[in-house]
N, C-alpha and C positions, 0 to 999 in steps of 0.2 A: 272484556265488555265494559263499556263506562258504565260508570256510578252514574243515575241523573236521581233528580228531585222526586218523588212521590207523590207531588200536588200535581194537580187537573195542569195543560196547559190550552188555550185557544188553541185554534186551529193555525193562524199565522204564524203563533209562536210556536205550535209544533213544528212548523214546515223549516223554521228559521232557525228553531235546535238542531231539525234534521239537518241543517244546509252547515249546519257548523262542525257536528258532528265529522258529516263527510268531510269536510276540508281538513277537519284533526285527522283523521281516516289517513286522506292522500298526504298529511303530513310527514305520516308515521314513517309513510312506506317510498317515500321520497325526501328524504331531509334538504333541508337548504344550510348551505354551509353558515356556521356561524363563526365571524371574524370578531375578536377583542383587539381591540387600537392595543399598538405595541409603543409603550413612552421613547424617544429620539434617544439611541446609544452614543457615542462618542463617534462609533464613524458615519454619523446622517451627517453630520457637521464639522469638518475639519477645525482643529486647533488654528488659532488666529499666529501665523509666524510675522506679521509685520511688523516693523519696530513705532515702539510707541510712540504717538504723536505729541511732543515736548510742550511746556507751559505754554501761553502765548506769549510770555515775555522773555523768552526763552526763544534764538534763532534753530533752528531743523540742524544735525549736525551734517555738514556739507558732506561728510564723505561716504555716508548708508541712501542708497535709494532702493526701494521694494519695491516689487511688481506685486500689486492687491490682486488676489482672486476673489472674482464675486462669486456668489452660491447660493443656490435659488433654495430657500431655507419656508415649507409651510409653514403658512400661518395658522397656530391655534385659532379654534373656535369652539365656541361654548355647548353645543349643540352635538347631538351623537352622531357622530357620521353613515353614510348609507352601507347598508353590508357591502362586501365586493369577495371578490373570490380570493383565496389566502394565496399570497404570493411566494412562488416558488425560490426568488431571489431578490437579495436586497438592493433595492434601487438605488443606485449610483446618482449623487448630486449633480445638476446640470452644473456647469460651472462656463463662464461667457469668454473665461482668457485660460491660461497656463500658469499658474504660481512659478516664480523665478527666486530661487534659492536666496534667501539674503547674504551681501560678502561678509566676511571675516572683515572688521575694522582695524584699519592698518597700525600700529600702534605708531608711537608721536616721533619717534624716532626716523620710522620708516618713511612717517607722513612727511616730515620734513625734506626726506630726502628726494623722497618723488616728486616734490613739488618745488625745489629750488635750483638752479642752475649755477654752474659757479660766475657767470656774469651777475648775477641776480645781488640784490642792495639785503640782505641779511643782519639783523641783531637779535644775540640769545640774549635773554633774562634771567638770570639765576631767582628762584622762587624761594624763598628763607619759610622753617616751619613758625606757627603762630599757636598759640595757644595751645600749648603742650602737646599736639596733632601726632608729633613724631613722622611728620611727612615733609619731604622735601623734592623739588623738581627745576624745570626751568621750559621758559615760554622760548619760543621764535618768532621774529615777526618779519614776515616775506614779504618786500615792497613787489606789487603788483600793481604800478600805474597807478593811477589816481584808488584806488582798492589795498588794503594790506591784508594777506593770511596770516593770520592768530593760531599756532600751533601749539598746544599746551601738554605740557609730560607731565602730571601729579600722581604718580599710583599713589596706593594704601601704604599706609606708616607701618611700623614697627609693632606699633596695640593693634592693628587691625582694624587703625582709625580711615575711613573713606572720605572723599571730600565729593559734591554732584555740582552748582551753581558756584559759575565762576563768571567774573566780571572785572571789566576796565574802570576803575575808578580815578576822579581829581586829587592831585593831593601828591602825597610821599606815604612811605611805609611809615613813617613815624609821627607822619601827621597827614590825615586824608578822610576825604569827607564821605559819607554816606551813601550822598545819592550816588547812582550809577549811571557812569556816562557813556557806557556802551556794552550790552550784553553778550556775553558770551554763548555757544554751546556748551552744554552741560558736560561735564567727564563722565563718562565710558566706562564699563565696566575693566578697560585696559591701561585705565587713568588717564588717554587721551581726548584732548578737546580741540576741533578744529573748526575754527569760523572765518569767513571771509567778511571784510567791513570795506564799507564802501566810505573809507578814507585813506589821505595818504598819508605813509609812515611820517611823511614830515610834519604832518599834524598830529600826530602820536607822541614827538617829540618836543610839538612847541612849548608846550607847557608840562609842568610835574602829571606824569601819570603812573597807576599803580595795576598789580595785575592781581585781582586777591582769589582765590578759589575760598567758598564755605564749606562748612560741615554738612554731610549729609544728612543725618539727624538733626541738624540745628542751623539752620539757613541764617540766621542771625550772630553765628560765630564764624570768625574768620579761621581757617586754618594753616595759611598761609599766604605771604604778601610779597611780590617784588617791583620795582623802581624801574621803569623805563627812562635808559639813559637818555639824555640830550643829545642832539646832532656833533656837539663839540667834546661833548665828554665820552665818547667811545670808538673805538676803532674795531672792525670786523676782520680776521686775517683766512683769506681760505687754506685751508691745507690737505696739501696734494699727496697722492698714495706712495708711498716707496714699497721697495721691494716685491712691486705684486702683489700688494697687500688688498687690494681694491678699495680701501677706505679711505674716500677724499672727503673733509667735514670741513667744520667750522669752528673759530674760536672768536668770542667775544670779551675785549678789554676794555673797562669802565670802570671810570673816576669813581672812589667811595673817601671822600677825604683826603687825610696825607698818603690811604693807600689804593691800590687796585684789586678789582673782582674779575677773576679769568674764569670764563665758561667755555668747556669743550666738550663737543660733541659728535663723534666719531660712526658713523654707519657699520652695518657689519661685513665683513670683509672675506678675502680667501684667510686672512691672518685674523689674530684675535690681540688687541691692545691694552696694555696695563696703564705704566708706570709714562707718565710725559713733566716734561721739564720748560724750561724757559732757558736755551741755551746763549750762548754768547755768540756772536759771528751768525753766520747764513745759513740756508740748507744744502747752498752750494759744498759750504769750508764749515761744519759745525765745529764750536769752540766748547769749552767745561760748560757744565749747570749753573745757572743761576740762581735759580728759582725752581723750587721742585714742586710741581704742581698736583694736585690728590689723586690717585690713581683714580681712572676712571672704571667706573660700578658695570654692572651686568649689562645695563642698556646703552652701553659706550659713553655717558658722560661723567663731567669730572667738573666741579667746582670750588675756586681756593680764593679766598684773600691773600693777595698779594702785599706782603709787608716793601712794599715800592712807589712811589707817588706814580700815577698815570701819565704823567710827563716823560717822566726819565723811561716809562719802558715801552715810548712811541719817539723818543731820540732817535732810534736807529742802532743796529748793530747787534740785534737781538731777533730769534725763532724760538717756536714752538714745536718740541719736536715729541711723537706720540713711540712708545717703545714694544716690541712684540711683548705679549704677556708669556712666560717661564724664558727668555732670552731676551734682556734686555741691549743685548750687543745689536739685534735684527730692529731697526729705523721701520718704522709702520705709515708714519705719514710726519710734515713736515710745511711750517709757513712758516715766512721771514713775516714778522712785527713791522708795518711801516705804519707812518703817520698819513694816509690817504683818506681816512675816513675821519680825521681832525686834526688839523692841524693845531700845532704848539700856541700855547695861547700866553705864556707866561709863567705858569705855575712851576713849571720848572727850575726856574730859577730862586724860588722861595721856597723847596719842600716842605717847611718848617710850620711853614702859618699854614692856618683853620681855614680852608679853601673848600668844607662844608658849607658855608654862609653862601654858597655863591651857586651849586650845585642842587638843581630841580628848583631854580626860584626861574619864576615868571618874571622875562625885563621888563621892566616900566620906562614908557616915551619921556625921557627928559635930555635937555640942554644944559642945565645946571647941576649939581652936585656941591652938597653942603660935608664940609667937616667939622663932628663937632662929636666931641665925646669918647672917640678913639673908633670912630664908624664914620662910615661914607654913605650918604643919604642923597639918592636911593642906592642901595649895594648894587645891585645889577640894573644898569641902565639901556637902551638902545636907542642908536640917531643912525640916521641915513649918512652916507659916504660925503666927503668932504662940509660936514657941519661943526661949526664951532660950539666947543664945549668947555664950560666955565666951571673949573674948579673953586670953589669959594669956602675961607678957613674961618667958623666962624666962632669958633673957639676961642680959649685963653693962651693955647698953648702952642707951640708949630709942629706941624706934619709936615709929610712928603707926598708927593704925587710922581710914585718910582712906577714905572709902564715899559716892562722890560722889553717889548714887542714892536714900542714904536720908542723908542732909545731916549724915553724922557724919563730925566728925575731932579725933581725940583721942590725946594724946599718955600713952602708956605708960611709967614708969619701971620698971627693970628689979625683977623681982617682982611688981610690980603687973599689977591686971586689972581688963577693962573687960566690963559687960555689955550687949549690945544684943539687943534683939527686934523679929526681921521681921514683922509682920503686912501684906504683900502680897508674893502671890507673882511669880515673877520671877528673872532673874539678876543678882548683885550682883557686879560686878568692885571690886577695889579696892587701894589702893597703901601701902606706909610712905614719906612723905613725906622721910624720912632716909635712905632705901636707893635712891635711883635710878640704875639704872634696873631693877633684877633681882629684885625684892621687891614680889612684884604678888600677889591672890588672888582665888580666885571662892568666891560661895556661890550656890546654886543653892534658893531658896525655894518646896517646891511645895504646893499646895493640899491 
């Protein structure tokens, strides 16, 4: 029986306790279901698997595309919602598409390989480590028509140091500026980065350019840096499978001073490759080792300084040959060295002299050329094909104007001047026969 009050009540307000009474009454003996909001578990709302969308200065990496599932997600409101009846099961998110698995990122290796042909205009970069990083790798850059692919190999070093923002910068590894002149995609948890730019390799090579990846933790440390050779200073050799091996790759040979930087980089194969060399003769007739190059590491590449000037080992007469790894008797793959991707420019003939002075410097348009002080001003010059060009000695002392390419070598007294006319184009290296070894020049004669 209810408790009520003890005091008088009107008559309305009798009528109005009775009418309340009753309804507590048919309460009792009818319940209405009472629902409590239950807070969103992990399955109202699927996990987000899309990959993250990268800085804005930062390009998309070209080779992840996710299919987004939308998911019709209520919205909070502040207000207690209206009873409803407790649900028997949990309601399944509408969702407007199908989530589409995201792929496996190809690593840089592989990327390289799906994406180049052996017609195709290739040059590797050998990547040096920088600031104690303990990482080292090597870029590709795939001519694509007026477009270049940027394929970049940097995993984690040795401390478990990471590198994420990498970029094209002006300059040299040993002198380069700042700003960035073309960004890269970020590296990859597989330490791959792959960007397409919408320029052509030959503009990559016209002038000194640098390929640096930073610190992950510290975007303002470099941890590594490499040189994009010149159109004249490297030669690209494909090399083709032997034995069934299925690995046809790539090597890249480039000017570093009096010596050379061989990059090789080998796909994975029915065979597995170690140990390669720099043989003597063909792949037709191989001849003894020349040159034995680093065994290539876990991800089929291999990088060496070459104690050989880059002249002498684009003469002719020489392959690159890759060797099975535990049988180094079994030929894995194999390219003959030709000078196709630069011809000889002169330096061969002077191994001796500092032919750094001349390498990743920007020509400057001149007619004249001063000597004076055991230097040629400007060092690297360029004129159009058949322009005369004045040698002028303005020294105390006499020089030479030795040009081993176009068969002049003439000797300068001071004040005097020599004039000579390129009518083929090309690069022309060349030395004062008086000054060695630091008094070297380039002219660069184009069409």
């Amino acid at each position: 029986m209810l408790g009520l009050p003890k005091h008088r009540l009107p008559l309305v307000g009798k009528l109005s306790f009775l009418g309340l009474g009753a309804a507590l009454l048919m309460a009792a003996c009818n319940p209405t279901p009472t629902v409590t909001p239950v807070p969103p578990t992990a399955t109202t709302r699927p996990a987000n698997t899309a990959t993250p969308v990268p800085p804005t200065n930062t390009p998309a990496p070209v080779a992840t595309a996710t299919a987004t599932a939308t998911v019709a997600v209520p919205t909070p409101t502040a207000t207690r919602p209206a009873p409803t009846a407790t649900p028997t099961a949990t309601a399944t998110p509408t969702r407007t598409s199908t989530p589409t698995p995201t792929p496996t990122p190809l690593a840089a290796r592989e990327r390289l390989f799906a994406d180049s042909a052996a017609t195709d205009t290739v040059v590797l970069v050998p990547i040096w480590e920088a600031n104690e990083s303990a990482q080292r790798g090597w870029a590709a850059l795939i001519a694509k028509g007026t477009s270049t692919e940027v394929v970049v190999s940097f995993p984690k070093g040795s401390t478990g140091s990471e590198s994420a923002d990498v970029h094209v910068h002006a300059g040299t590894c040993g002198n380069f500026v700042s700003e960035i002149k073309y960004p890269l995609t970020a590296i990859n948890a597989t330490g791959t980065s792959v960007t397409t730019l919408s320029v052509a390799l030959s503009t990559l090579q016209a002038s000194p350019m640098v390929i640096t990846p930073h610190k992950k933790t510290d975007a303002a440390t470099f941890s590594g840096c490499g040189d994009i050779p010149g159109a004249s200073d490297h030669v690209t050799v494909r090399l083709a499978a032997q034995n069934s091996s299925g690995q046809n790759g790539w090597a890249t040979l480039a000017a570093s001073g009096s010596q050379a930087v061989t990059t090789v980089v080998l796909p994975k194969g029915s065979l597995e490759s170690e140990l390669n060399h720099i043989h003597s003769g063909s792949c037709a007739t191989l001849g003894a080792p020349v040159h034995t190059l680093e065994a290539l590491a876990a991800d089929g590449s291999g990088v060496t300084v070459v104690k050989a000037s880059f002249q002498s080992l684009i003469a002719g007469g020489l392959a690159i040959n890759a060797h099975k790894k535990g049988d180094a008797a079994v030929y894995t793959a194999c390219g003959d060295i030709k000078a196709t991707g630069a011809a000889a420019t002169g330096q061969e003939k002077y191994p001796d002299y500092d032919w750094t002075q001349v390498l990743g410097v920007t020509p400057t348009a001149a007619t004249t050329i001063k000597l004076f002080g055991s230097q040629f001003t400007p060092t690297v010059a360029t004129v159009k094909v058949n322009t005369e060009v004045t040698f002028r000695n303005d020294d105390n002392v006499a020089h030479t104007v030795t040009i081993p390419n176009a068969n002049i070598n003439v000797t300068i007294l001071p004040g005097a001047t020599t004039k000579v006319t390129f009518t083929k184009a090309g690069t022309y290296d060349y030395v004062s026969r008086f000054d060695a070894p630091g008094m070297v020049g380039r002219i660069v004669v184009t069409s």
